[in-house]
C-alpha positions as CSV (number, residue, x, y, z in Angstrom):
1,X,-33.7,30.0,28.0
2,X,-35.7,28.6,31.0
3,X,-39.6,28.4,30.8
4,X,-41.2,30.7,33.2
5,X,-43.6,28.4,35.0
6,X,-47.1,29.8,37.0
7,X,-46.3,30.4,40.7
8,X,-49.0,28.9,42.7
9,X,-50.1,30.6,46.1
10,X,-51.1,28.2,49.4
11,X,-55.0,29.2,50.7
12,X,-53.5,31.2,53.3
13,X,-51.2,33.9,51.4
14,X,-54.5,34.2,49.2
15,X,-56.8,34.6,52.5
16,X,-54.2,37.4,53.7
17,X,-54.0,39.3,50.5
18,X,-57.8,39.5,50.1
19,X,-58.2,40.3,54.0
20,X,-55.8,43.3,53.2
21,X,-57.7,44.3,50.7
22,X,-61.2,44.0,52.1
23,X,-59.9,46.6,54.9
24,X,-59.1,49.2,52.3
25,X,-56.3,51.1,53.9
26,X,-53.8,50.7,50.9
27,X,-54.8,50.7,47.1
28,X,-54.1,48.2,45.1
29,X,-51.7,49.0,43.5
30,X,-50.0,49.6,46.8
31,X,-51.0,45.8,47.4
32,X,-49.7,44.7,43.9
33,X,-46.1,46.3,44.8
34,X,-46.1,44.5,48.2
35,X,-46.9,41.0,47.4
36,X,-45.5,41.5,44.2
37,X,-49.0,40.3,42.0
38,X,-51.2,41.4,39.9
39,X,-53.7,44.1,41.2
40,X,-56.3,42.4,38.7
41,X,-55.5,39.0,40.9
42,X,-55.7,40.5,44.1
43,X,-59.5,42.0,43.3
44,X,-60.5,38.3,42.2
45,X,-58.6,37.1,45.2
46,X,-61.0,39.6,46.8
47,X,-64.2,39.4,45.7
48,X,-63.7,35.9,46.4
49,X,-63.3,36.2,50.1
50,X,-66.4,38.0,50.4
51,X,-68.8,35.7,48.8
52,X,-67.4,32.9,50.4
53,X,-66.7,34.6,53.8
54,X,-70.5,33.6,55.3
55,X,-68.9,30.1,55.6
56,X,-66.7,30.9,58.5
57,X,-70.2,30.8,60.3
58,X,-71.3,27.6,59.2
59,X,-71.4,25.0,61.4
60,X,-70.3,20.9,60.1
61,X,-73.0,19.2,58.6
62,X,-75.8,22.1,58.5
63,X,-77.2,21.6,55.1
64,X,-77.6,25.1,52.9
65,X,-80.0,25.6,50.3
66,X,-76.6,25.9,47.6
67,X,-75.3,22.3,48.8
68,X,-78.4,20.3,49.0
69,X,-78.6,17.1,46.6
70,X,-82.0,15.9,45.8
71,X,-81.8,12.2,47.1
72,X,-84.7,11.3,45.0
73,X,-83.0,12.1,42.0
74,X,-79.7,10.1,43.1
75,X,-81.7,7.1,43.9
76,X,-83.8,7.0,40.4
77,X,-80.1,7.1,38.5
78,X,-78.9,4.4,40.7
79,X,-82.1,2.1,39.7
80,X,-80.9,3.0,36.0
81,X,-77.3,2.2,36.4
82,X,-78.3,-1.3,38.3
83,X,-80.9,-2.1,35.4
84,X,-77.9,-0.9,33.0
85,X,-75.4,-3.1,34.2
86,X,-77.5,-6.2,34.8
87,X,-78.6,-5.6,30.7
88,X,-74.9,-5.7,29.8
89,X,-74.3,-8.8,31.7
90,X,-76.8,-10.5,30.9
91,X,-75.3,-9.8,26.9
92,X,-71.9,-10.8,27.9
93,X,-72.9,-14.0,29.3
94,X,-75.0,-14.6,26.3
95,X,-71.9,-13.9,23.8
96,X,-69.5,-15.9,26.1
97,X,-67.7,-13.2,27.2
């Protein structure tokens, strides 16, 4: 017998499934039977799409309160990691490694 492997779905099938369902003009089962998936999937693949569908709008490089990095906090661990790896040198060069 051959293992059944998972199918995997390209961003576009799974943009035009969920658009079909956010119209509502077919159940999902109806969905389920055409594409030939899961209606559980399809409602995922839905509910998806309309969190994310605000960043259509978005314009590159606009910073959003969800996405922003605090640099101070980057720059204080990259003090730590430089101070880290200076320590360990310094050891290895002591134990002639």
């Amino acid at each position: 017998m051959k293992k059944q492997t998972r199918r995997k779905f390209s961003p576009a099938f799974k943009a035009k499934v969920a658009f079909e369902a956010a119209k509502n003009q077919s159940t999902l089962a109806e969905l389920a039977q055409k594409f030939d998936l899961n209606p559980v999937v399809i409602s995922k693949w839905k509910a998806e799409f309309l969190k994310n569908m605000s960043a259509t709008f978005e314009r590159p490089g606009s910073t959003s309160d969800e996405n922003s990095v605090d640099t101070q906090e980057l720059y204080a661990q990259i003090g730590q990691l430089r101070v880290e790896n200076e320590f360990l040198k310094k050891s290895c060069r002591k134990l002639g490694i």
